[in-house]
N, C-alpha and C positions, 0 to 999 in steps of 0.2 A: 183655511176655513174661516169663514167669517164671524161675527159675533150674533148670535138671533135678538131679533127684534123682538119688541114688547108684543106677549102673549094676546089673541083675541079673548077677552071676555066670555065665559058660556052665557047662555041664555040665564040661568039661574045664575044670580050675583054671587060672588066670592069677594071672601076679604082680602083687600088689597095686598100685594106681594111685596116684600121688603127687600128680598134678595136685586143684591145688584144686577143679575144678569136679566129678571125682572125689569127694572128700570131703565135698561140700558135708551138711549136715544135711537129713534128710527134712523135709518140710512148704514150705508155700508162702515162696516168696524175692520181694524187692524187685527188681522190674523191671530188666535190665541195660540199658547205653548200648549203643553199636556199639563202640564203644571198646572197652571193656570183655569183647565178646565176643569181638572179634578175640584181644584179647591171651589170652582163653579158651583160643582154637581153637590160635594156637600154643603152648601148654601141653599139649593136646591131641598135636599133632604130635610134641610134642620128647619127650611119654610114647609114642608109638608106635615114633618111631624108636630110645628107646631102652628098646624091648621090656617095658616097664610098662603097659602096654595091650592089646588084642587089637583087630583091627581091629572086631572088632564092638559092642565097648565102646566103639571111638572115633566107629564112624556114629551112636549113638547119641545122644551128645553132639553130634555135629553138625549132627543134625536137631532137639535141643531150641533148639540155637542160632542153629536157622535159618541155617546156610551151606550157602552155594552149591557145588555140583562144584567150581569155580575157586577158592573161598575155601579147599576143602579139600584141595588140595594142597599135598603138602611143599615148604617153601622150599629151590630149590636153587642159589640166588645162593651165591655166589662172599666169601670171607670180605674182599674188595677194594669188591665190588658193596654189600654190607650196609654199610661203613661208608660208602660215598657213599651210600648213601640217608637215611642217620642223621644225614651231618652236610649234605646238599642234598639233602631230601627236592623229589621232582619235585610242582607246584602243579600241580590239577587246572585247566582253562580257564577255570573261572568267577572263580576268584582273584585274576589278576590285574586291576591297576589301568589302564584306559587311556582316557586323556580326550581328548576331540575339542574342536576351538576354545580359542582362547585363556581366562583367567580372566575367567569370570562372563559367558561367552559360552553361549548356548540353542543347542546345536547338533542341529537335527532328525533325527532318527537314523532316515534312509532306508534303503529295503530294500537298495540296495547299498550302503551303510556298516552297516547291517544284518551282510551278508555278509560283509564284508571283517574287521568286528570278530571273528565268529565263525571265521574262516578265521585272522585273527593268533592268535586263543586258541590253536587247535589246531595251530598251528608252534611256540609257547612250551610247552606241554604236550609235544607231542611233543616235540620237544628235550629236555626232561627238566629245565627250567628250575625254580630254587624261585623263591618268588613276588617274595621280594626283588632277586633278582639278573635276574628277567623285567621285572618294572616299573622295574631299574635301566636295560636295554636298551630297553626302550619309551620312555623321557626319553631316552636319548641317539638313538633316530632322531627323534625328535620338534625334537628341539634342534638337532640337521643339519641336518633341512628346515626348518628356518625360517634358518638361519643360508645356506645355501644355496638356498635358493628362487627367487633373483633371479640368480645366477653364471650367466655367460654358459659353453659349450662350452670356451670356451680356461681361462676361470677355474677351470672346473671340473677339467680336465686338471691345474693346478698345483695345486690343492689338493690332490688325489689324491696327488702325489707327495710334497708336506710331507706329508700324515698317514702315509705309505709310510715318511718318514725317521724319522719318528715311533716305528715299531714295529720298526725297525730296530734303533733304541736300546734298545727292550726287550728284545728277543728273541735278536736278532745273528742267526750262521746259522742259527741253528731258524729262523726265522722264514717261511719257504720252506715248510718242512714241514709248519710247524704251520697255514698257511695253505691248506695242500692238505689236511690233515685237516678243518677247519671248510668247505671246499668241498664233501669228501665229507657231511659232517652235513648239508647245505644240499639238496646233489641228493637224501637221501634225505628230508625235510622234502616238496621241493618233490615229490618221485613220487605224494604222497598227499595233499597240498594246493596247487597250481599255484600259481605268480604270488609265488614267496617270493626266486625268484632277479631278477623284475623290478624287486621293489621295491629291491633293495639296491644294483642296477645304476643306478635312479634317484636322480640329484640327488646323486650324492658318496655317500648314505647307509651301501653296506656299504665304502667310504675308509674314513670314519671313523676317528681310530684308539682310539678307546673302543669302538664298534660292534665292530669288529676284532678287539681284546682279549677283550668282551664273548663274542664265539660262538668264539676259537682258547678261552679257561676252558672252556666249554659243552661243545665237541667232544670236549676231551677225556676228561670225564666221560662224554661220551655212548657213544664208543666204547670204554671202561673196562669200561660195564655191558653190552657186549656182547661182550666177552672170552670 
């Protein structure tokens, strides 16, 4: 795709456009990335909204740039929202890292592990996880259930409560709170992908008190960016 050319003037004068892709040089350009357009198109945005542009100088460019309706709306995050995205960008599903079987185990990837894998993407995703801090949550259930896999009922009940004293220590009375906020994150996780509140329920797994930690961080980011 090429780069568009300086926009025609409407008949009623506009103020001059500052955005690069505004002034670019007539004649044929070097192919842009997505990257590169995106950070175009808010260039674009931040010339409209502050009145250097005319909306019809701006569809212009949007269509040389190939965005969507959706890509061309003005960003109306929340100056709290932007910087959690900047510094925990949310990883799209395909990103993270999540291994079946032990090391240098062939583990046949059936249509229901198939599905399960594609169902945990879309509860890390959706949570709003970045990829490092998803695939750090994915090793610690991973690590539960192996470590709890053989705990009888009653074992399981004491473990529960050591990792409880656990988060105790971290937390102190937040801890009540913050634990009912990562529940709400959970119910609405599991509305749009089932079976996210079984698995935490099984085998100690949302005990845990990394697992714990892990989604009270997550929550609260999560209901930040819906402020």
């Amino acid at each position: 795709m090429n780069a568009p050319n300086t926009p025609t003037a409407p008949n009623t004068p506009a103020p001059a456009a500052t955005t690069p892709l505004a002034s670019s040089p007539q004649g044929p350009q070097a192919e842009i990335s997505e990257a590169e357009a995106a950070k175009m198109s808010e260039w674009v945005k931040q010339d409209v909204a502050a009145g250097k542009l005319t909306p019809e100088q701006a569809t212009k460019m949007f269509d040389e740039l190939g965005r969507t309706p959706e890509q061309r709306e003005p960003d109306r995050r929340s100056d709290e929202q932007k910087q959690l995205d900047q510094h925990f960008p949310a990883a799209k599903p395909e990103e993270f890292l999540i291994r079946y079987g032990g090391p240098g185990e062939d583990v046949v990837m059936t249509p229901e592990l198939k599905q399960f894998d594609t169902t945990a993407r879309a509860w890390l995703s959706g949570a709003g996880l970045p990829r490092e801090l998803g695939n750090s949550l994915v090793n610690a259930i991973a690590k539960t259930a192996q470590n709890t896999k053989d705990m009888t009922p009653d074992q399981l009940e004491s473990y529960g409560m050591v990792e409880y004293e656990k988060l105790q220590k971290v937390y102190g009375e937040a801890l009540d709170d913050k634990l009912r906020a990562a529940g709400r994150m959970v119910e609405a996780l599991e509305a749009k992908q089932p079976g996210l509140k079984n698995l935490l329920r099984s085998k100690g797994l949302g005990d845990n008190a990394m697992v714990a930690s892990l989604l009270i961080g997550q929550s609260e980011r999560y209901w930040a960016r819906r402020r």
